[in-house]
C-alpha positions as CSV (number, residue, x, y, z in Angstrom):
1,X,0.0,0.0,0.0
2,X,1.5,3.3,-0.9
3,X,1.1,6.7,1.2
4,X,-0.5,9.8,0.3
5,X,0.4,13.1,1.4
6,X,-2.8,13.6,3.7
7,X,-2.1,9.5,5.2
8,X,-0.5,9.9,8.7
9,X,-1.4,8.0,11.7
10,X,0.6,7.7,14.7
11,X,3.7,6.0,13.4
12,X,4.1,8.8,10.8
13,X,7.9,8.4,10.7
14,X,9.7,5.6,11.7
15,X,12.7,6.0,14.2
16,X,15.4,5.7,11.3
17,X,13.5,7.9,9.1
18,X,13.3,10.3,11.7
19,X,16.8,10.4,12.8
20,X,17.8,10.8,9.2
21,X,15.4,14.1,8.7
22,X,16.4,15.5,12.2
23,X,20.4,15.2,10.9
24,X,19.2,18.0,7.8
25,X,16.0,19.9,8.3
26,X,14.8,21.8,12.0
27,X,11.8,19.9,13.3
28,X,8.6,22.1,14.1
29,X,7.4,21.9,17.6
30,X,4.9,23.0,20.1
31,X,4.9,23.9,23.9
32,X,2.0,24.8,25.9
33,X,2.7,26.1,29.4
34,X,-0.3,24.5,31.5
35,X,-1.7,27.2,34.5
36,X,-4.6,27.6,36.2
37,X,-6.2,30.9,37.0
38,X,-8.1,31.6,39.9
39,X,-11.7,33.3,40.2
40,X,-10.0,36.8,39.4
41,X,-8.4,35.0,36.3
42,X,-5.2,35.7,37.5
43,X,-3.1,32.7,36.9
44,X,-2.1,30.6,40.4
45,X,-0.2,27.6,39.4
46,X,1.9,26.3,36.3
47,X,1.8,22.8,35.5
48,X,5.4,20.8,34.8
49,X,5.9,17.2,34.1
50,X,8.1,15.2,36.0
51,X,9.9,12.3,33.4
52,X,12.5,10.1,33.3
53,X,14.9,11.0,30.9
54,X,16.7,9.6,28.1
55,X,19.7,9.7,31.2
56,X,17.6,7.6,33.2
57,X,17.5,10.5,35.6
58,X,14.1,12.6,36.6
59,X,13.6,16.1,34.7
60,X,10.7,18.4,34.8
61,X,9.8,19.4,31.1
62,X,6.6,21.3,29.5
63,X,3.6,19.5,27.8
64,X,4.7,19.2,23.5
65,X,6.4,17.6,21.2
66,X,6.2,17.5,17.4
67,X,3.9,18.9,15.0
68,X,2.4,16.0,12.6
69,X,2.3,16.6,8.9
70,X,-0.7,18.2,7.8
71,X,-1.1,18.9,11.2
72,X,-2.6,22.3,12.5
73,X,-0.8,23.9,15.3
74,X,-4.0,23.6,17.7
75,X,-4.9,20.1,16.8
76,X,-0.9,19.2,18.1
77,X,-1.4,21.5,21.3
78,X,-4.7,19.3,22.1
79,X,-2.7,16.5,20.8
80,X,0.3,16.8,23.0
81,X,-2.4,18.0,25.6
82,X,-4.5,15.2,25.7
83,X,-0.8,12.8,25.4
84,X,0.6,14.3,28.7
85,X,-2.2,15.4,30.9
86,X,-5.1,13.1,30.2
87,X,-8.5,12.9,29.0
88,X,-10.2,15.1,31.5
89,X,-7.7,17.8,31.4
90,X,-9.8,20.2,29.6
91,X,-7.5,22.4,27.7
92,X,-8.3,25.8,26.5
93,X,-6.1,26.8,23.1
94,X,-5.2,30.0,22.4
95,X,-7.7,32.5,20.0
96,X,-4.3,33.5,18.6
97,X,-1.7,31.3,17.2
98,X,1.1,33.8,18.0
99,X,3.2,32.5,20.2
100,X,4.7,33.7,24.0
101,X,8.1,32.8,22.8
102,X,9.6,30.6,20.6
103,X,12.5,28.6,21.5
104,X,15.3,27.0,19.1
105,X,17.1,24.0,20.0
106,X,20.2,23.1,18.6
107,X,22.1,20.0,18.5
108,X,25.2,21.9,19.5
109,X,25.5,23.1,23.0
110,X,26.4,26.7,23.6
111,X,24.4,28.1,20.3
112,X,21.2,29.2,22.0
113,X,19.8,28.7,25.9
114,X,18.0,26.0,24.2
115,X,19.7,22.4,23.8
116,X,18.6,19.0,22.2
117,X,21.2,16.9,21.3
118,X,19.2,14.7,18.8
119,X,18.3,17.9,16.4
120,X,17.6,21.2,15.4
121,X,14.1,22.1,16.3
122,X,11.8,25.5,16.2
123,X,9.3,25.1,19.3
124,X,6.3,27.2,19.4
125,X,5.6,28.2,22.9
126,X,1.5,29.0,24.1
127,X,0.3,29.6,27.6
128,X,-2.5,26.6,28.0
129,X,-5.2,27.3,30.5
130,X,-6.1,24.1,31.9
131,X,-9.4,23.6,34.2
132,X,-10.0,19.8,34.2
133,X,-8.6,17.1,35.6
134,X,-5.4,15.6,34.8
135,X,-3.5,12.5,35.0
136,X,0.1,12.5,33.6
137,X,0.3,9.7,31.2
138,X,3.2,8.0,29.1
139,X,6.3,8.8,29.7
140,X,5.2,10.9,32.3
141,X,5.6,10.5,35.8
142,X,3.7,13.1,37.3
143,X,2.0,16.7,36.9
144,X,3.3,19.3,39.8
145,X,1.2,22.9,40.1
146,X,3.4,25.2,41.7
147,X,2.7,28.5,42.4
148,X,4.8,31.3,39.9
149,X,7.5,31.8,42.4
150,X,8.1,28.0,43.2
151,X,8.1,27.2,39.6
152,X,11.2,29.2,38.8
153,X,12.9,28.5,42.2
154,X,16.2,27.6,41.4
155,X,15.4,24.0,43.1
156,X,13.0,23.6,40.2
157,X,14.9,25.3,37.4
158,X,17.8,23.1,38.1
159,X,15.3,20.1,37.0
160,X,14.5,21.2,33.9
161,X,16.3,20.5,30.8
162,X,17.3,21.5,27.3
163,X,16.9,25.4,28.4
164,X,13.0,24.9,28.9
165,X,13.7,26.9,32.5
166,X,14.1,30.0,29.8
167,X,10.5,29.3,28.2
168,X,8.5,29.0,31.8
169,X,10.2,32.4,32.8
170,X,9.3,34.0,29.8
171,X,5.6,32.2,29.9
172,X,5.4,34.3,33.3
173,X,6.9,37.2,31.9
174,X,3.9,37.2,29.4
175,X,1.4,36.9,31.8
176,X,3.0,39.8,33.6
177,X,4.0,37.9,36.7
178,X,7.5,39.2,37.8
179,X,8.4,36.4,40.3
């Protein structure tokens, strides 16, 4: 069976296919920042996961990943979403697709604040109001709300990886919070 352009499923790349592309073209990406606002709508707590990482270590790391082909940028925020925080989580996407912040990752360490060792990606960064439920799955370990100021406490920044500390302080910077 042969693949059209619009024919993608879950497995759209396989691993050696995808190692090949990230070795030549920047991967697109999307974060979303999970809070919760209060009954003034100001926000009170930022979700972060807690993983295992490829070190075998634990690392706190923002709801994304990649953008499918033929993929809209919303339908990969619900996506990745839906992937990290579970059914019930009841995400709100953004009116506009214009991004907090974006981030660049390079597979070369000192290039930008932002490091991934397997590629270069372009990561699209949105705040994501969340006011369900949520139960971390795959790879995830756990979901921690902290409040602004505990979130970029140095205990915490030092547990997040590939320079993602940069995109929750500017996430709070957009919201106006000044921690």
């Amino acid at each position: 069976m042969t693949r059209t352009a619009l024919d993608f499923d879950e497995n759209w790349l396989d691993p050696e296919e995808l190692e090949h592309i990230r070795r030549r073209i920047p991967i697109t990406y999307v974060h979303g920042l999970p809070v919760r606002r209060g009954d003034d709508g100001e926000v009170e707590s930022i979700g972060l996961l807690l993983r295992t990482l490829e070190d075998s270590t634990l690392g706190r790391e923002i709801v994304g990943g990649r953008v499918r082909y033929h993929e809209s940028i919303r339908a990969a925020l619900l996506r990745h979403a839906e992937s990290d925080l579970g059914h019930l989580a009841l995400p709100t996407v953004p009116l506009s697709l214009n991004p907090y912040h974006v981030a660049e990752y390079f597979p070369t360490e000192a290039v930008s604040q932002y490091h991934d060792p397997r590629q270069h990606a372009v990561a699209l960064c949105y705040i994501l109001p969340v006011i369900g439920d949520c139960e971390p799955r795959g790879a995830a370990l756990s979901l921690d709300w902290l409040t602004p100021r505990e979130a970029v406490s140095d205990e915490i920044l030092s547990e997040m990886r590939h320079g993602q500390q940069h995109i929750v302080r500017a996430g709070l910077a957009h919201l106006g919070i000044l921690p």
